[in-house]
KOLROMI-272878 format. One record per residue (C-alpha): residue in three letters; residue number from 0; x, y, z. Coordinates in nm, 3 decimals. Example, Ala and Ser with C-alpha at 12.3 -4.5 7.8 and 13.67 -1.06 7.14 Angstrom:
BEGIN
<node rest="ALA" nr="0" x="1.230" y="-0.450" z="0.780"/>
<node rest="SER" nr="1" x="1.367" y="-0.106" z="0.714"/>
# end
This chain:
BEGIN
<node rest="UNK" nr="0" x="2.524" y="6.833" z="8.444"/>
<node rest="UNK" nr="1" x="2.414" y="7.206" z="8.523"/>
<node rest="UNK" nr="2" x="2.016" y="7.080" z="8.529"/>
<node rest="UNK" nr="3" x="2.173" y="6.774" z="8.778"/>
<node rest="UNK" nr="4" x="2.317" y="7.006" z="9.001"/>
<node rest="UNK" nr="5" x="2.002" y="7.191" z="8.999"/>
<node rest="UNK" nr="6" x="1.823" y="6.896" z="9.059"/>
<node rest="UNK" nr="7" x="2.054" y="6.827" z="9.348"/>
<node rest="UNK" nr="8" x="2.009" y="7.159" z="9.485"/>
<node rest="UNK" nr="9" x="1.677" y="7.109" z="9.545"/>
<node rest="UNK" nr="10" x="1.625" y="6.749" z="9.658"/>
<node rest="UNK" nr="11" x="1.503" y="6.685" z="9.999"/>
<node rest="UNK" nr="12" x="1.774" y="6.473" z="10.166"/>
<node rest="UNK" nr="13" x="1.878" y="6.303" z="10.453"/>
<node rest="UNK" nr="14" x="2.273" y="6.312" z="10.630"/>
<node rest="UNK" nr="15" x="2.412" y="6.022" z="10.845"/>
<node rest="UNK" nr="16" x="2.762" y="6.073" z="10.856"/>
<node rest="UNK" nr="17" x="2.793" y="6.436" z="10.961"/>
<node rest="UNK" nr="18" x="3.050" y="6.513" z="11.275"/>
<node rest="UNK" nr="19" x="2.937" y="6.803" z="11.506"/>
<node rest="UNK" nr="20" x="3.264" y="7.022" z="11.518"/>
<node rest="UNK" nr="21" x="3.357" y="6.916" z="11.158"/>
<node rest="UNK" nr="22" x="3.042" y="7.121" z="11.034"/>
<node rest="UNK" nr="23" x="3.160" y="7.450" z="11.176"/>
<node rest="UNK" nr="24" x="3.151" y="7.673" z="10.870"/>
<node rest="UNK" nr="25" x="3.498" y="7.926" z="10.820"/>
<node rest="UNK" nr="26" x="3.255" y="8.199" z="10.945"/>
<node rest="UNK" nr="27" x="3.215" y="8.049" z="11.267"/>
<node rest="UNK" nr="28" x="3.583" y="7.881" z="11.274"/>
<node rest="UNK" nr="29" x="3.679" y="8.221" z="11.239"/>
<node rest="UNK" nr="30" x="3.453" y="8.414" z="11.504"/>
<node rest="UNK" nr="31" x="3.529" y="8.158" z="11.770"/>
<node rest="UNK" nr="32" x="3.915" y="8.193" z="11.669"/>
<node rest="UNK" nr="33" x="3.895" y="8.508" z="11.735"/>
<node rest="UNK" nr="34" x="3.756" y="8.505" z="12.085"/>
<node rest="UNK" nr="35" x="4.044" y="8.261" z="12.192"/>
<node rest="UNK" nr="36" x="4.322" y="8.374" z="12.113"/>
<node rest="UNK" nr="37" x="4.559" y="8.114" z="12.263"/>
<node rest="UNK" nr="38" x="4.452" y="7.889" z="11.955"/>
<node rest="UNK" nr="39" x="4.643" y="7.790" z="11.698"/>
<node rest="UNK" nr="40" x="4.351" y="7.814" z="11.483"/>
<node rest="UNK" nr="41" x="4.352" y="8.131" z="11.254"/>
<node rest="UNK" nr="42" x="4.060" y="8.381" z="11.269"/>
<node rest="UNK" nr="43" x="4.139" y="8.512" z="10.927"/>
<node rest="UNK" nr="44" x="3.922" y="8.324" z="10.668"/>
<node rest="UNK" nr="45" x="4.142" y="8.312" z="10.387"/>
<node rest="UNK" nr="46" x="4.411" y="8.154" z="10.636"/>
<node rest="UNK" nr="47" x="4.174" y="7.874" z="10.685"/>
<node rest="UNK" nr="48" x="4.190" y="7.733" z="10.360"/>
<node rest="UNK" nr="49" x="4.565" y="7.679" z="10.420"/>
<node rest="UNK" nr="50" x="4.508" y="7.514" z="10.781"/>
<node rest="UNK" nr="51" x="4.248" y="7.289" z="10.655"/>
<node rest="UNK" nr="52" x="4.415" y="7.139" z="10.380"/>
<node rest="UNK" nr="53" x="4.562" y="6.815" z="10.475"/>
<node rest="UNK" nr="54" x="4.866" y="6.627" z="10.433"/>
<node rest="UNK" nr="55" x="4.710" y="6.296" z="10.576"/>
<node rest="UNK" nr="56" x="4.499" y="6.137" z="10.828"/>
<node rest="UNK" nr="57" x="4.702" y="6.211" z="11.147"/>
<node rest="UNK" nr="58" x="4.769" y="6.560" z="11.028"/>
<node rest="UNK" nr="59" x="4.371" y="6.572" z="11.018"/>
<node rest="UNK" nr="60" x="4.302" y="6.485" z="11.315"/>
<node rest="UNK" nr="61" x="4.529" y="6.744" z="11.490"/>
<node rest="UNK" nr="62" x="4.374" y="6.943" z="11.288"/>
<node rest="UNK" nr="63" x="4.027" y="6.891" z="11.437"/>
<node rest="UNK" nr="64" x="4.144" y="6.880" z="11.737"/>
<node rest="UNK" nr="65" x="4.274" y="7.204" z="11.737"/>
<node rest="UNK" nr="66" x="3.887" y="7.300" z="11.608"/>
<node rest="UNK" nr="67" x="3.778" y="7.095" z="11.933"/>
<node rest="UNK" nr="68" x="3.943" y="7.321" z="12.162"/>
<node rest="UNK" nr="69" x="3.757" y="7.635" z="12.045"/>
<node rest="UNK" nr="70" x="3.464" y="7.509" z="12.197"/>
<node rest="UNK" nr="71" x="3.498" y="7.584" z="12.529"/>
<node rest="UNK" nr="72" x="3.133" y="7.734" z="12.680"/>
<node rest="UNK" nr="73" x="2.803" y="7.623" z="12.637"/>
<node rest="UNK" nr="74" x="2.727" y="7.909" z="12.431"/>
<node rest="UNK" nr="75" x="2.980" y="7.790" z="12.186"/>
<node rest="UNK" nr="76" x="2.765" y="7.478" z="12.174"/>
<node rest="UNK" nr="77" x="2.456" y="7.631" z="12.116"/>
<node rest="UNK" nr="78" x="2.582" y="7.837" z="11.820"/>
<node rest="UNK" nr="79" x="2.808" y="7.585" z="11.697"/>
<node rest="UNK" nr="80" x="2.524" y="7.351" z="11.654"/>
<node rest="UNK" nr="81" x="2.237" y="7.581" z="11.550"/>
<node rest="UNK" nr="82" x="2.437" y="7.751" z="11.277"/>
<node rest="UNK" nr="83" x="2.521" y="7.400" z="11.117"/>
<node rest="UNK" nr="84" x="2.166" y="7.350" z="11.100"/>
<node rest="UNK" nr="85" x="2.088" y="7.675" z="10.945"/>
<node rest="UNK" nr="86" x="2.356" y="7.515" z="10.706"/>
<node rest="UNK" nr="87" x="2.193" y="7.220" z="10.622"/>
<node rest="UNK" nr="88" x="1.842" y="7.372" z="10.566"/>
<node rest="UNK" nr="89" x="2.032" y="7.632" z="10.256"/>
<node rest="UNK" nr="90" x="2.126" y="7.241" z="10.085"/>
<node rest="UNK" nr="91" x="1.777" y="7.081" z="10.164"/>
<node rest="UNK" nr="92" x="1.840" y="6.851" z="10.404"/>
<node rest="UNK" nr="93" x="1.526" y="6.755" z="10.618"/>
<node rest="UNK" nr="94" x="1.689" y="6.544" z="10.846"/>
<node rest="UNK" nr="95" x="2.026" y="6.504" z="11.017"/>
<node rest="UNK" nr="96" x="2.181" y="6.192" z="11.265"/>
<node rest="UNK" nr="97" x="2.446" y="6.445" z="11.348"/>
<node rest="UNK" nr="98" x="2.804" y="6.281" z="11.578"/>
<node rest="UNK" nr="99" x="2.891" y="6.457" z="11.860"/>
<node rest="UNK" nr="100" x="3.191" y="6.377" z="12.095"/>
<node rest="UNK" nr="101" x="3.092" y="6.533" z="12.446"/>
<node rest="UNK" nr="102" x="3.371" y="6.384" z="12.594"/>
<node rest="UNK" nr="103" x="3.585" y="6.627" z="12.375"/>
<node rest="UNK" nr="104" x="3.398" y="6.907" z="12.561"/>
<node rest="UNK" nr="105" x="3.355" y="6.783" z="12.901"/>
<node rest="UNK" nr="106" x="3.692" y="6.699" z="12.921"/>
<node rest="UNK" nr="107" x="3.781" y="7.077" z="12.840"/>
<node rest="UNK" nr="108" x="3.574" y="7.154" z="13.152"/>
<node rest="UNK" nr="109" x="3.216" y="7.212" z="12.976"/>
<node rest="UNK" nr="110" x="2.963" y="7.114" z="13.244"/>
<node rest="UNK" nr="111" x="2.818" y="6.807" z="13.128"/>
<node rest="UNK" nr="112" x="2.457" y="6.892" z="13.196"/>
<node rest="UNK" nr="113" x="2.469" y="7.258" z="12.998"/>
<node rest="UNK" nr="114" x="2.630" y="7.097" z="12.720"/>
<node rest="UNK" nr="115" x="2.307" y="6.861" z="12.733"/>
<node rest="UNK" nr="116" x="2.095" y="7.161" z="12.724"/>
<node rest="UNK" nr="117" x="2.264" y="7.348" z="12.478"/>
<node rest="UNK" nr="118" x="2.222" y="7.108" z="12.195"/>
<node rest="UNK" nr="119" x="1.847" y="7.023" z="12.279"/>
<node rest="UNK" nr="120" x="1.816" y="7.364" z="12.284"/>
<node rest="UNK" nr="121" x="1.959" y="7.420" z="11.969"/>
<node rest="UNK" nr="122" x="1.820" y="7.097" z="11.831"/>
<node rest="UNK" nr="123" x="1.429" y="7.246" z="11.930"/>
<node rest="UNK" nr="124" x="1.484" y="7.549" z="11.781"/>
<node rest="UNK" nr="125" x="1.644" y="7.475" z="11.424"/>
<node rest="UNK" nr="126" x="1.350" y="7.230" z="11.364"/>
<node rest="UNK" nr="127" x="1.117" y="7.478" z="11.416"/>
<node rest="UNK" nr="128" x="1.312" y="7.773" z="11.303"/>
<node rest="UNK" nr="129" x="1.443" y="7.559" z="10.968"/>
<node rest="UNK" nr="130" x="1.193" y="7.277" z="10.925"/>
<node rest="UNK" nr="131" x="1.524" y="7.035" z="10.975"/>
<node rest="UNK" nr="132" x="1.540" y="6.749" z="11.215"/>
<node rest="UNK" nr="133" x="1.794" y="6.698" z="11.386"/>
<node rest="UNK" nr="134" x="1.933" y="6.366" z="11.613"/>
<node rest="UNK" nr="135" x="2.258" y="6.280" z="11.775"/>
<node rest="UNK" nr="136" x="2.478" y="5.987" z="11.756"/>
<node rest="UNK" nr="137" x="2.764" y="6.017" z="12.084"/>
<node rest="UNK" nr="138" x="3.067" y="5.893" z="11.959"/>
<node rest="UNK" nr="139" x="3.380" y="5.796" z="12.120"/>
<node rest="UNK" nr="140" x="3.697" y="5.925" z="12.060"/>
<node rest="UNK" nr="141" x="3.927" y="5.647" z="11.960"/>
<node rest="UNK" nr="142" x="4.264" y="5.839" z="12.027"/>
<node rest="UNK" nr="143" x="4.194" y="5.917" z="12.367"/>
<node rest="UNK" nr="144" x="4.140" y="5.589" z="12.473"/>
<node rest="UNK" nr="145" x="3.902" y="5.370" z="12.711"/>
<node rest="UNK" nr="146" x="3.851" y="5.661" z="12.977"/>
<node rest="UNK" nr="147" x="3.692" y="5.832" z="12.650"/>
<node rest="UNK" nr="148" x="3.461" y="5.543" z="12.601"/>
<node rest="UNK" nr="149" x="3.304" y="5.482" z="12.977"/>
<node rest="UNK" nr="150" x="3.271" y="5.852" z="12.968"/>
<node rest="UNK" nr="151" x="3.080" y="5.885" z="12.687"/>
<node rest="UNK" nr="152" x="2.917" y="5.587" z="12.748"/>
<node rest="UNK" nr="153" x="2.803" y="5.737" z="13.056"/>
<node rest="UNK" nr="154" x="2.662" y="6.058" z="12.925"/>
<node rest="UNK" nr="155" x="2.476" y="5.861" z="12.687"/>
<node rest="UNK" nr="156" x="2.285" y="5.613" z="12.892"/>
<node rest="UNK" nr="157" x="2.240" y="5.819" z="13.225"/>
<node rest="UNK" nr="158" x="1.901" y="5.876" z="13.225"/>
<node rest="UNK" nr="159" x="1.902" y="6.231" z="13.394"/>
<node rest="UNK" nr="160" x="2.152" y="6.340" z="13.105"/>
<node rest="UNK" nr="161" x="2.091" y="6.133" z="12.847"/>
<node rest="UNK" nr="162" x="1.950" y="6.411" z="12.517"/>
<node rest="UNK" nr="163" x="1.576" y="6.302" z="12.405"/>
<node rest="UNK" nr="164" x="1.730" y="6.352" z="12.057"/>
<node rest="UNK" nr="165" x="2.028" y="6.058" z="12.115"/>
<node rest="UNK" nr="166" x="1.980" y="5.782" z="11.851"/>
<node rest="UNK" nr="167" x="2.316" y="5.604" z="11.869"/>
<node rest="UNK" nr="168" x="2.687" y="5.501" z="11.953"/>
<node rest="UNK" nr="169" x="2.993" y="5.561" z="11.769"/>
<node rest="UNK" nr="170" x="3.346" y="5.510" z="11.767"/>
<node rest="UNK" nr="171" x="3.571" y="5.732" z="11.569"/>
<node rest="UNK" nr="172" x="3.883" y="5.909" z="11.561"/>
<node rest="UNK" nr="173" x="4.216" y="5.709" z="11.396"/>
<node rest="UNK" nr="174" x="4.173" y="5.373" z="11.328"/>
<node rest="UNK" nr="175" x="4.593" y="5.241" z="11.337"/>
<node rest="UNK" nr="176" x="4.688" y="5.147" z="11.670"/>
<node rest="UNK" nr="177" x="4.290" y="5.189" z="11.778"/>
<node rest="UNK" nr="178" x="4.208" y="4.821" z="11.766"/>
<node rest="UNK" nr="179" x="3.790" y="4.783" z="11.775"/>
<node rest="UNK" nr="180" x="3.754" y="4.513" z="12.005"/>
<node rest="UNK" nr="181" x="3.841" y="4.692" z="12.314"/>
<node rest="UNK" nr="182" x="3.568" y="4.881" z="12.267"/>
<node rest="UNK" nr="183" x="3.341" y="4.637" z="12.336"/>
<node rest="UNK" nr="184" x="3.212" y="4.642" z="12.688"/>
<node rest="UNK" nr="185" x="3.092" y="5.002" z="12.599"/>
<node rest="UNK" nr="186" x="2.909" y="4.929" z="12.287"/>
<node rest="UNK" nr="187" x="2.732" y="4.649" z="12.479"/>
<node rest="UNK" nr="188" x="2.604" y="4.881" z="12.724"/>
<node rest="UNK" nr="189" x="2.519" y="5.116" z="12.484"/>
<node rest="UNK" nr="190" x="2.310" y="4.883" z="12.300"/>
<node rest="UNK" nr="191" x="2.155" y="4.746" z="12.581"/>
<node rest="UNK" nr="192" x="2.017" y="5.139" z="12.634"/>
<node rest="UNK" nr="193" x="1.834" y="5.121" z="12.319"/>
<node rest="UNK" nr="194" x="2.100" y="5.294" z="12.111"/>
<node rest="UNK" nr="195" x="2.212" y="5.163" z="11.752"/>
<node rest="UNK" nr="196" x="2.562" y="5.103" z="11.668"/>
<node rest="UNK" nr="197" x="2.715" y="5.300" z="11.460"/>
<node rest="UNK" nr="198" x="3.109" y="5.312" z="11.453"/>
<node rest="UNK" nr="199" x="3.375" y="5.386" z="11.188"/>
<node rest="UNK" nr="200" x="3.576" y="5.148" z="11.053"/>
<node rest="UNK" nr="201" x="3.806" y="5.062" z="10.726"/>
<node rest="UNK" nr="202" x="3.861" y="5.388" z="10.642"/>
<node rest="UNK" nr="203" x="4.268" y="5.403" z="10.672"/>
<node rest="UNK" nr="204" x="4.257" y="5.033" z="10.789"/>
<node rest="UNK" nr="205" x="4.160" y="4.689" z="10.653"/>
<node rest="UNK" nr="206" x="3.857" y="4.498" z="10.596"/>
<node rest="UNK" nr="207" x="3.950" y="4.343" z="10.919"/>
<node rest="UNK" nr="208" x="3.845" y="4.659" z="11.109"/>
<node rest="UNK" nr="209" x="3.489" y="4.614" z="10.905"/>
<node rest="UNK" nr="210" x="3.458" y="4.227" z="11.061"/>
<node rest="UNK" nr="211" x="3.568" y="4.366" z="11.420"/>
<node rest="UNK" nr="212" x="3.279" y="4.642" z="11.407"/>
<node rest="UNK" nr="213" x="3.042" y="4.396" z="11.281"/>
<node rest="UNK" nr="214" x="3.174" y="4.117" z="11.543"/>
<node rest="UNK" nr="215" x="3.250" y="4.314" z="11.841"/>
<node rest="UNK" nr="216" x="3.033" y="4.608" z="11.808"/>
<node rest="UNK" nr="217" x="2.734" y="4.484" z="11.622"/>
<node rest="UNK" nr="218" x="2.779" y="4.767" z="11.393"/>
<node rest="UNK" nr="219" x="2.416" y="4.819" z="11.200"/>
<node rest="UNK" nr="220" x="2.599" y="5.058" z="11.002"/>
<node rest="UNK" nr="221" x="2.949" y="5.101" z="10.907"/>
<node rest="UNK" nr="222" x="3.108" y="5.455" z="10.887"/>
<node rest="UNK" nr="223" x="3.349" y="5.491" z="10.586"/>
<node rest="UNK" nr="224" x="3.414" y="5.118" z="10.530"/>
<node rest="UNK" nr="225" x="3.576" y="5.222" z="10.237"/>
<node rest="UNK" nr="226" x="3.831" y="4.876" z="10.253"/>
<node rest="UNK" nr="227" x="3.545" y="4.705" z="10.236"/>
<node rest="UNK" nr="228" x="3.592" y="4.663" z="9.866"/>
<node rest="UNK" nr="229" x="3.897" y="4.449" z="9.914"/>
<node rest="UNK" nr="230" x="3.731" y="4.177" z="10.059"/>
<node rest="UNK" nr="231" x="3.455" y="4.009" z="9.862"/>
<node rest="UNK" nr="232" x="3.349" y="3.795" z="10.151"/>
<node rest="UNK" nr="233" x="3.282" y="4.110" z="10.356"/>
<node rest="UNK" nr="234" x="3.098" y="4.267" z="10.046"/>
<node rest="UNK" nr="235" x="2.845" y="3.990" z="10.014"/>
<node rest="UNK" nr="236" x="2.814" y="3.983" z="10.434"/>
<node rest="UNK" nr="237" x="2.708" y="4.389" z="10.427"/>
<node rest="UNK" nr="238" x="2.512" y="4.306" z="10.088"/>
<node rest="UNK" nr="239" x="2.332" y="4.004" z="10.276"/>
<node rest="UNK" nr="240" x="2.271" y="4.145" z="10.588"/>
<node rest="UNK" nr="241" x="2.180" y="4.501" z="10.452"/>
<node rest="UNK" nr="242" x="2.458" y="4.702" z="10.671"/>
<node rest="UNK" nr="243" x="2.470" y="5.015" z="10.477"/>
<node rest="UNK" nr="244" x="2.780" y="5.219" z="10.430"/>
<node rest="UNK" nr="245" x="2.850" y="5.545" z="10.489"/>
<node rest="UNK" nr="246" x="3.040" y="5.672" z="10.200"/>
<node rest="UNK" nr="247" x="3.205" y="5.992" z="10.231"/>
<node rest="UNK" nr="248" x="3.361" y="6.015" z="9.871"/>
<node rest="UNK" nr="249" x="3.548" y="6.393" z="9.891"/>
<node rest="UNK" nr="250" x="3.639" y="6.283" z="10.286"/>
<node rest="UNK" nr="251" x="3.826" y="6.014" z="10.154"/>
<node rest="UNK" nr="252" x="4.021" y="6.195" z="9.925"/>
<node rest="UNK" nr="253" x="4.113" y="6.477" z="10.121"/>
<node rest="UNK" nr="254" x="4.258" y="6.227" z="10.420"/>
<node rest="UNK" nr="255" x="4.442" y="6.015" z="10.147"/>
<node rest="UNK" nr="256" x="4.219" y="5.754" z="10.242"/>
<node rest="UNK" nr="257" x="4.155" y="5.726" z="9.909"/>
<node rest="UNK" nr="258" x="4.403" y="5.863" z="9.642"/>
<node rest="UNK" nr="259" x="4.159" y="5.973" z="9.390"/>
<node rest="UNK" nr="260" x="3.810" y="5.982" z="9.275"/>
<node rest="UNK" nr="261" x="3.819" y="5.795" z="9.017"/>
<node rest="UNK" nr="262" x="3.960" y="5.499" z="9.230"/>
<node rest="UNK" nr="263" x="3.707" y="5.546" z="9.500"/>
<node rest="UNK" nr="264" x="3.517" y="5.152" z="9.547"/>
<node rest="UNK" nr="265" x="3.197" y="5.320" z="9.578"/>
<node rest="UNK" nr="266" x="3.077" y="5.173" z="9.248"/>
<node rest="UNK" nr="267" x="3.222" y="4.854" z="9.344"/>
<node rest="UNK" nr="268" x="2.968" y="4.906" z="9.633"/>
<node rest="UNK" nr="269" x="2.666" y="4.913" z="9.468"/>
<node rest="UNK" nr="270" x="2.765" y="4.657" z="9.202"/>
<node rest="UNK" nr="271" x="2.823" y="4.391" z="9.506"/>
<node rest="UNK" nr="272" x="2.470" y="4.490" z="9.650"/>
<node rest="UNK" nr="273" x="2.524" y="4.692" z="9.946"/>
<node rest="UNK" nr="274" x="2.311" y="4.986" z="10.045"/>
<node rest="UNK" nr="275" x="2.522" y="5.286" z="10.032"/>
<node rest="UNK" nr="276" x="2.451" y="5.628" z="10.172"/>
<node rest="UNK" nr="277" x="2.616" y="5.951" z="10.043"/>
<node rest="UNK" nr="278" x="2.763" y="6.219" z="10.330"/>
<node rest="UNK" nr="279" x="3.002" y="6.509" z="10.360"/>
<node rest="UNK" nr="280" x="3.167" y="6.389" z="10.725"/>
<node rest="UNK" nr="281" x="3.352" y="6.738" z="10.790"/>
<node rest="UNK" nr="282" x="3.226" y="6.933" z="10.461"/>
<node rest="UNK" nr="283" x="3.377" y="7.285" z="10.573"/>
<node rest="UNK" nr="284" x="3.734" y="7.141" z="10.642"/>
<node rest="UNK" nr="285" x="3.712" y="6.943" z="10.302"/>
<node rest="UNK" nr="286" x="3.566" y="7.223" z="10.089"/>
<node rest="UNK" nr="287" x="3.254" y="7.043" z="10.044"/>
<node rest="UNK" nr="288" x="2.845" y="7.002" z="10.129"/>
<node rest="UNK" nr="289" x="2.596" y="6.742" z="10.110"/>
<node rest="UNK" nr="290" x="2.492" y="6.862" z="9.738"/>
<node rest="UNK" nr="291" x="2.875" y="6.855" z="9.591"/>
<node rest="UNK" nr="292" x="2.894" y="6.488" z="9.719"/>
<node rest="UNK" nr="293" x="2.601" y="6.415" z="9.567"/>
<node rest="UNK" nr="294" x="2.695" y="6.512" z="9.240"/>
<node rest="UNK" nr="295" x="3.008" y="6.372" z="9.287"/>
<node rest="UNK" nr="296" x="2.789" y="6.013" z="9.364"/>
<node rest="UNK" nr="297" x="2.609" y="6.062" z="9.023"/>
<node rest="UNK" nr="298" x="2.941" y="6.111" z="8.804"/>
<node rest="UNK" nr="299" x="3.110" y="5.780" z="8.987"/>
<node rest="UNK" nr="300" x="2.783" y="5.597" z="8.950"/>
<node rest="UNK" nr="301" x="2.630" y="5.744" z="8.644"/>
<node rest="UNK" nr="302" x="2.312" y="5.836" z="8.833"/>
<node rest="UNK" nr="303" x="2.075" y="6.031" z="8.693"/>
<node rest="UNK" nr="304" x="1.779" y="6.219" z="8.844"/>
<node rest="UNK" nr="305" x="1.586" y="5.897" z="8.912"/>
<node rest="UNK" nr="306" x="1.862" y="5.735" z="9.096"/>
<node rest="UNK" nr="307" x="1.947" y="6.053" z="9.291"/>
<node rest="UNK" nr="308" x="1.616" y="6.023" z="9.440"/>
<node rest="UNK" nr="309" x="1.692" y="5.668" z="9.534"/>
<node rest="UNK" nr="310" x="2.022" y="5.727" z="9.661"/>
<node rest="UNK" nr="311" x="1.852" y="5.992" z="9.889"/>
<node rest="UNK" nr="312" x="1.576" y="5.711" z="9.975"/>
<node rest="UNK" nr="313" x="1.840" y="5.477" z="10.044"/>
<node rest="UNK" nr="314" x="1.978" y="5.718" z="10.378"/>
<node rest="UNK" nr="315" x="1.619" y="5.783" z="10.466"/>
<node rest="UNK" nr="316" x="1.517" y="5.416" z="10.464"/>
<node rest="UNK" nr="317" x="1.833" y="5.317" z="10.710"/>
<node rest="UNK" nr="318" x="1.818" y="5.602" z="10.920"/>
<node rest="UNK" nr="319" x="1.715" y="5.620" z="11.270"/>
<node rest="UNK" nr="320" x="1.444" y="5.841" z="11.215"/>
<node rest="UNK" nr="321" x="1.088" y="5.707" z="11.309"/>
<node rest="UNK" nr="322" x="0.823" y="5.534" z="11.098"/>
<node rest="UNK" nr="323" x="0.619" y="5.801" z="10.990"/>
<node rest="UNK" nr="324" x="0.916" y="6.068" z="10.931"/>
<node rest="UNK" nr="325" x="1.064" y="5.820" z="10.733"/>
<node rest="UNK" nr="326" x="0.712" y="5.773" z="10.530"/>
<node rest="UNK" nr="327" x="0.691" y="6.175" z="10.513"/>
<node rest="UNK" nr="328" x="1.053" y="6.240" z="10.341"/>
<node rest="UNK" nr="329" x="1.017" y="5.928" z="10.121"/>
<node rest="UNK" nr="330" x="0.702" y="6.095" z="9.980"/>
<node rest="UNK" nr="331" x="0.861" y="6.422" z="9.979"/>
<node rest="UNK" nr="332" x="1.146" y="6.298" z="9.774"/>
<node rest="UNK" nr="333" x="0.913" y="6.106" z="9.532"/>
<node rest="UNK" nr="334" x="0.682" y="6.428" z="9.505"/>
<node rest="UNK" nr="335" x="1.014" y="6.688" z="9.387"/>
<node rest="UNK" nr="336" x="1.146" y="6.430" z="9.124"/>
<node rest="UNK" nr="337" x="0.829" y="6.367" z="8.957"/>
<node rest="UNK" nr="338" x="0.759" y="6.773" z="8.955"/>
<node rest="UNK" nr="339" x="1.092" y="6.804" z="8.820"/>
<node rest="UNK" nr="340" x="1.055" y="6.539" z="8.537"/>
<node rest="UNK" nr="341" x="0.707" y="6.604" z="8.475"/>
<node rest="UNK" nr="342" x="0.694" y="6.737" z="8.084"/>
# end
C-alpha cells in the first residue's frame, strides 16, 4: 500500500465536489479567527481539531456556518480561495469545479461585485501561479431558504456579475425539512443560462431526494447520493443515463451519513454501473485531502494503480471542463501511470 499511496501522491487528478469555505486549511481557519474575535471559532490550531469533530449533520452545519462568518471582506475571499488552490496543487490536482455560496457572503454585507472580483482574481492567478484550473459551481444554501435561491440565482446569471469561471448550479446545505422541488423555478433559470445542474441529494435523506434532483432539477450530476444504493431502480436510472456520483467516502463518515467505511455503498456503485467520482467535500474539517480519499477508494474497491488512473479519468471525463483540457489531463494521467509501471 506504501508504493499506492505513492502512486496516489503523484497522480494528476481532477476534484468536483470541493465546497469553497470547507477547504480553508487550520492555518487559515486560524489566522482569520484571529482577526475576528467575536467568533466562536478558535484561533488556536490544536483547538480546531476539537471544534471540527462532529457529532452529526446539523451539528456540521453550524459548524460551517460559524466558518462562513469569518469571511467577511473581499480580501478574505481572495486569500481564502487562492490558498486552497495552493492546496490542491501540493496533492496534484490539475483541475478543480470548486462550490461557492456567495449568498453566504453577500448576505454578511460583502459587496457582491468585489466578491466577483476577488475570486477571478484569485482564480487567474493560482492557474498561472500553480498550473491548477480552477471553475465555480454557485450553490444555494438549502437552510436559508428560497430568498437564498433567487439570490444566488441572480448573481449567477446577471451578466455584468456573472464570474467567466461559473460552470454550474447547486443546491446544498441539509437535506430534512429542505424538500428539492421548491427549488425548481431557480434551477430552470439557471439552466436556461447555460449552467449545468449540479445539486446534492441522498446524503442524510432517501433515494427519493435522488428522483426529485433528477425530476425537478435535471441534476447531470448528483452530489453525495449516497442512498442511492437502496434503490435498485434508481441505480440502473444513474447507470443508464450516465449521472455520475459524487462520492465523498471520509465526508460521509464524519457526518454519520454513513456509519462506517466498510458499509459505505460505493462498491455497490460501481458494481450497478454508475460512474462514480472520488472527492474530499470539506477535507480540512474532516481531516482529509483528495489523495487520502483516494486511497481510501482503492481499499473499498480493490483498485490498483490501473484503476486509480481510471477512477481519476472517470471525474475528468464528466467534468465541466472543455474539450481539449479534458483531452490534455486524460493524456497526462495515461502518461504518469505508464512511467510508473514501466519495468
Amino acid at each position: 500500500m506504501t508504493d499506492l499511496h505513492a502512486f496516489i501522491a503523484g497522480l494528476p487528478k481532477a476534484e468536483l465536489h470541493v465546497h469553497h469555505v470547507g477547504s480553508a486549511s487550520p492555518r487559515i481557519v486560524s489566522e482569520l479567527a484571529a482577526r475576528h474575535h467575536d467568533s466562536k471559532v478558535p484561533s488556536d490550531p490544536e483547538a480546531l481539531v476539537d471544534f471540527f469533530t462532529f457529532t452529526d449533520f446539523a451539528h456540521f452545519i453550524d459548524v460551517y456556518l460559524s466558518v462562513v462568518d469569518l469571511i467577511r471582506a473581499p480580501e478574505d475571499v481572495r486569500l481564502l480561495t487562492y490558498e486552497v488552490a495552493r492546496d490542491m496543487a501540493r496533492q496534484q490536482i490539475r483541475y478543480a469545479e470548486l462550490t461557492i455560496t456567495p449568498f453566504s457572503s453577500t448576505r454578511r454585507g460583502i459587496d457582491e461585485g468585489a466578491f466577483m472580483d476577488a475570486i477571478e482574481d484569485a482564480r487567474i492567478a493560482a492557474e498561472a501561479d500553480f498550473g491548477t484550473i480552477l471553475r465555480w459551481c454557485f450553490d444555494i444554501p438549502g437552510e436559508a431558504g428560497l430568498e437564498s435561491a433567487e439570490e444566488t440565482v441572480r448573481l449567477a446569471t446577471t451578466d455584468k456579475l456573472r464570474p467567466e469561471g461559473l460552470v454550474s448550479f447547486g443546491l446544498g446545505g441539509p437535506e430534512i425539512g429542505v424538500p428539492r422541488p421548491q427549488f425548481k423555478p431557480y434551477f430552470d433559470r439557471a439552466i436556461a443560462a447555460g449552467l449545468h445542474s449540479v445539486p446534492h441529494a441522498g446524503e442524510t435523506t432517501g433515494p427519493e431526494t435522488v428522483w426529485d434532483a433528477l425530476t425537478d432539477l435535471r441534476a447531470e450530476r448528483i452530489g453525495h447520493g449516497t442512498s442511492s444504493a437502496r434503490d435498485p431502480k434508481l441505480l440502473a436510472h444513474l447507470a443508464e443515463h450516465r449521472i455520475p456520483l459524487e462520492v465523498c467516502p471520509t465526508s460521509n463518515i464524519a457526518t454519520r451519513a454513513v456509519r462506517t467505511l466498510d458499509e459505505h455503498p460505493m462498491k455497490t456503485f460501481v458494481e450497478a454501473g454508475v460512474v462514480v467520482t472520488v472527492n474530499s467535500d470539506d477535507p480540512p474539517m474532516f481531516g482529509t485531502d483528495l489523495n487520502n480519499e483516494y486511497a481510501v477508494a482503492a481499499r473499498l474497491l480493490g483498485l490498483d494503480e490501473r484503476g486509480l488512473a481510471e477512477l481519476a479519468k472517470n471525474a475528468v471525463d464528466v467534468s465541466f471542463l472543455d474539450a481539449p483540457g479534458k483531452a490534455a489531463l486524460a493524456a497526462e494521467i495515461d502518461t504518469y501511470t505508464a512511467g510508473w509501471l514501466a519495468p
